[in-house]
C-alpha positions as CSV (number, residue, x, y, z in Angstrom):
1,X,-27.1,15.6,15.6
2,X,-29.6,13.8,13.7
3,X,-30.2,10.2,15.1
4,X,-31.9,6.6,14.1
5,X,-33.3,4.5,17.0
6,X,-32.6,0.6,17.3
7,X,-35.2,-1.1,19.3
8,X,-33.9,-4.6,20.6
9,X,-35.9,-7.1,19.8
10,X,-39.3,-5.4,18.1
11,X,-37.6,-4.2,14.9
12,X,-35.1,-7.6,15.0
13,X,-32.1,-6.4,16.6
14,X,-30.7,-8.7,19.2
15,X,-28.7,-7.8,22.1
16,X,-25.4,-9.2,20.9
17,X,-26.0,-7.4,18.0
18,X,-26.6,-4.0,19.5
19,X,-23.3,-5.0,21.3
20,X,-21.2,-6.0,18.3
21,X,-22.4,-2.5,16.9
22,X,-21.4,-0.6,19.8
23,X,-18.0,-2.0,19.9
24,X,-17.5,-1.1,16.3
25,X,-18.3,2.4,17.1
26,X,-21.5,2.4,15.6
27,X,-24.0,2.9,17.7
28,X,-24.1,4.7,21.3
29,X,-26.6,3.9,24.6
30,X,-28.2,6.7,26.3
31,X,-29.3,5.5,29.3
32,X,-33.0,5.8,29.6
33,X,-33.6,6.5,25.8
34,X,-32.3,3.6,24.3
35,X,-29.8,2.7,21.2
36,X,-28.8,5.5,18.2
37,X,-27.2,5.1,15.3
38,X,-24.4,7.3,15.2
39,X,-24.2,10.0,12.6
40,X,-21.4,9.3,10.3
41,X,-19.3,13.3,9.8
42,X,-17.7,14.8,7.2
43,X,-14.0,14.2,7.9
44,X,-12.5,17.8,9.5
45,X,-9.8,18.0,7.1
46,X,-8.8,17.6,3.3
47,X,-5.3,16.3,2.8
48,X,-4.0,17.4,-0.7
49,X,-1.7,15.0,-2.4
50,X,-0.7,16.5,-5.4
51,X,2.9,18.0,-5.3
52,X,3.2,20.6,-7.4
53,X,6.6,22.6,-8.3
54,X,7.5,26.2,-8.5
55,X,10.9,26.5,-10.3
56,X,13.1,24.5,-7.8
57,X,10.5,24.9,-5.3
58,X,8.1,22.1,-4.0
59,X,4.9,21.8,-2.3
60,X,2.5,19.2,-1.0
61,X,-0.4,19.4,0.7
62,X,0.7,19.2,4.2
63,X,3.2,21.8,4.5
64,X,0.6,24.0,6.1
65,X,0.3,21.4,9.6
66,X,2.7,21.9,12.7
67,X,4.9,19.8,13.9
68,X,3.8,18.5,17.5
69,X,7.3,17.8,18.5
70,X,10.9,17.6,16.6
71,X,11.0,14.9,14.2
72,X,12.8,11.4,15.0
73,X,15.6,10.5,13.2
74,X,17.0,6.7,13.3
75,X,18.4,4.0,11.3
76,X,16.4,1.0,10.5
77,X,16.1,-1.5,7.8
78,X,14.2,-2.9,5.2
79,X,11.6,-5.1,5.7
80,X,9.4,-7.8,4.1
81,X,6.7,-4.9,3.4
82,X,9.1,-1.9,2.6
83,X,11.6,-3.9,0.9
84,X,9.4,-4.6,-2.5
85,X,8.6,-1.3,-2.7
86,X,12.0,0.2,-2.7
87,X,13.3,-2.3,-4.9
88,X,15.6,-3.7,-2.2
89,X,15.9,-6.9,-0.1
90,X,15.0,-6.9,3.3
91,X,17.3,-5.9,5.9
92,X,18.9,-3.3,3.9
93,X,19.8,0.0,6.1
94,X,17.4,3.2,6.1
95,X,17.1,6.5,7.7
96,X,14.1,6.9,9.2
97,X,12.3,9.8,10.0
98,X,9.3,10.0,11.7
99,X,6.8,13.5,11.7
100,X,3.8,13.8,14.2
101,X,2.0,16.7,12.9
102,X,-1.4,18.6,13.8
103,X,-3.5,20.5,12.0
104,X,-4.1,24.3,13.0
105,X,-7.0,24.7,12.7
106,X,-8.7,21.5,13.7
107,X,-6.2,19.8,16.1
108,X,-6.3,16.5,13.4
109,X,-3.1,14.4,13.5
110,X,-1.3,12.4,11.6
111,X,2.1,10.5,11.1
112,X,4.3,10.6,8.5
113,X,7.6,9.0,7.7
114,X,10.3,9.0,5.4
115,X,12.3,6.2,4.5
116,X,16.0,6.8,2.7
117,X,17.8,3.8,1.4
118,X,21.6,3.9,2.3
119,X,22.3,3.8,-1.1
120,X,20.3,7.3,-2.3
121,X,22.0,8.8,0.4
122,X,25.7,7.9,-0.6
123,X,24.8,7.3,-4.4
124,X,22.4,10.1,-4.8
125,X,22.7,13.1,-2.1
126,X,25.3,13.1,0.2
127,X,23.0,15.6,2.2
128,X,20.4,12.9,2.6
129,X,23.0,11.2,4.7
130,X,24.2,14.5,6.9
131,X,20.9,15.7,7.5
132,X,17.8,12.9,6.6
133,X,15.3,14.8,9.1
134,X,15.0,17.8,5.5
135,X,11.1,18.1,5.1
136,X,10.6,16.3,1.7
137,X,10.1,19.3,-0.4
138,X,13.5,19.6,0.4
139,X,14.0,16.0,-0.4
140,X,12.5,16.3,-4.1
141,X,14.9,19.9,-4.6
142,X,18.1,17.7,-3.4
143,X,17.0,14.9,-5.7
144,X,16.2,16.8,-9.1
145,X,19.3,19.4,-8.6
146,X,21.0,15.8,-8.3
147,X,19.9,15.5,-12.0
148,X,16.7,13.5,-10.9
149,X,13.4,13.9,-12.8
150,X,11.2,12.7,-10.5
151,X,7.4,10.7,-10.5
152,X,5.6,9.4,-7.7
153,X,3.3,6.4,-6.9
154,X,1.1,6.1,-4.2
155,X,-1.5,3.6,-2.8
156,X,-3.9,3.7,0.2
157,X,-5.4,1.5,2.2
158,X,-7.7,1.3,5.2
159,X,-6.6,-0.5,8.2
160,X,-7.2,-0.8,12.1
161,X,-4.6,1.0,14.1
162,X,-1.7,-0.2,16.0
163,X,-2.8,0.7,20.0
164,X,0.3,3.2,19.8
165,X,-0.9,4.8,16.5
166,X,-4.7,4.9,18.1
167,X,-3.2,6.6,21.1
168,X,-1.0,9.3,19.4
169,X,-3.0,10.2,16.7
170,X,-6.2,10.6,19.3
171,X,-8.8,9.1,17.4
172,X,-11.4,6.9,19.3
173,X,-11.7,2.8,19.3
174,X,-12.8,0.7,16.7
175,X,-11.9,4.0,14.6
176,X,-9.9,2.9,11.4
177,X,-7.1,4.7,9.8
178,X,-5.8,5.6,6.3
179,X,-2.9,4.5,5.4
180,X,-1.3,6.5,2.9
181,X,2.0,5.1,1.1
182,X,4.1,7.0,-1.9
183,X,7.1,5.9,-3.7
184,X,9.8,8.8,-5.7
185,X,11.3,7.1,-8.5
186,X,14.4,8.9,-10.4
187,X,14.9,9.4,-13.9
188,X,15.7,5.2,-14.6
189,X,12.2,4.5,-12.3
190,X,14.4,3.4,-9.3
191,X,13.0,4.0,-6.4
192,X,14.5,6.8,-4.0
193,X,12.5,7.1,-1.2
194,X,9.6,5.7,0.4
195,X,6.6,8.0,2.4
196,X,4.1,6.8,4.6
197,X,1.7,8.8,5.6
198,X,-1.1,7.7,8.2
199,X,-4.3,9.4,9.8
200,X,-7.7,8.7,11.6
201,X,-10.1,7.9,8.5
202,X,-12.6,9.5,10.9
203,X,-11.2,13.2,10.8
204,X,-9.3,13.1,7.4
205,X,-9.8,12.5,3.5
206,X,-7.3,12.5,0.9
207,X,-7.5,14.2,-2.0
208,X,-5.3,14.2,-5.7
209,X,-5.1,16.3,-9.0
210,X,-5.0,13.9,-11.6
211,X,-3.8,15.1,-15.3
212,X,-3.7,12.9,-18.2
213,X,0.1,12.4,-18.8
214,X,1.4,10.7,-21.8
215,X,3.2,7.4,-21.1
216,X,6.3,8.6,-22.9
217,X,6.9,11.5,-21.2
218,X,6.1,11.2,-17.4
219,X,6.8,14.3,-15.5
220,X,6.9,15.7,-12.4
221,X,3.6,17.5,-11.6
């Protein structure tokens, strides 16, 4: 691995900057060499974000990861964050279901949780409410043969992680994470369910197919 030498002092760097650095993950000290800048890698894995359809059949781009352990299935509510984005006030109830998955290949983790309002499960699917831990391909099938034709909007973000997230998803301090968020809207643009979808921005990238969809005549891609 390729590395850039600080020197302290001589080329202007102070100590307490050389510390501030190394606490960011930036640099590392070898004894008896001195201070490196640390090679920035290409993240391990590609997530792709696209869901695409195959009759009644969908895919996204994590299908292919294992599950680490069986998912976790509770009931929670809204909250000043989720709340907006499901079009609800906060405190309404949810399923919650929460993934840890691993890459095969690489190891990589990340998180990922669904979040079912009350309402889609008794308004929309009834199986929603019997069994909320479906993978959400499933979810999207249950919803369109519901008579559902489904869109999706998604925004990420970049954000330090919780010390719980930092400790199950493995990745190393002052490592950030990205922070993956997706709404399903139904036919009327009312939101169905809400995705999160969270991984160490060190070891992961996302990655989207866009087409150029007419305004009148959003579809599923």
């Amino acid at each position: 691995m390729d590395r850039a030498v600080l020197r302290p002092r001589g080329d202007g760097y102070s100590e307490s900057t050389i510390a501030t650095l190394r606490a960011e993950g930036l640099i590392e000290v070898i004894h008896g060499k001195g201070s490196y800048v640390r090679a920035v890698p290409a993240p391990a894995v590609t997530i792709e974000r696209t869901t695409t359809r195959s009759g009644k059949t969908f895919h996204t781009g994590h299908q292919a990861w294992h599950e680490v352990e069986a998912p976790t299935v509770y009931r929670t509510t809204t909250t000043a964050t989720t709340g907006p984005l499901l079009g609800l006030p906060e405190g309404e109830a949810l399923f919650a279901v929460d993934r840890l998955l691993s890459d095969p290949h690489t190891e990589t983790r990340a998180l990922h949780r669904v979040l079912i309002p009350f309402a889609t499960a008794a308004n929309e699917a009834e199986q929603l409410g019997e069994a909320p831990d479906v993978e959400p391909e499933q979810i999207y099938a249950i919803l369109t043969a519901a008579g559902h034709k489904l869109t999706w909007g998604e925004t990420v973000s970049a954000r330090m992680p919780l010390p719980d997230e930092r400790a199950t998803l493995q990745i190393p301090d002052a490592t950030p994470i990205v922070h993956a968020t997706r709404v399903t809207l139904g036919t009327d643009q009312r939101p169905l369910i809400l995705e999160e979808l969270r991984a160490g921005a060190d070891r992961t990238q996302l990655a989207y197919r866009i087409t150029a969809d007419s305004p009148r005549a959003l579809h599923a891609v």
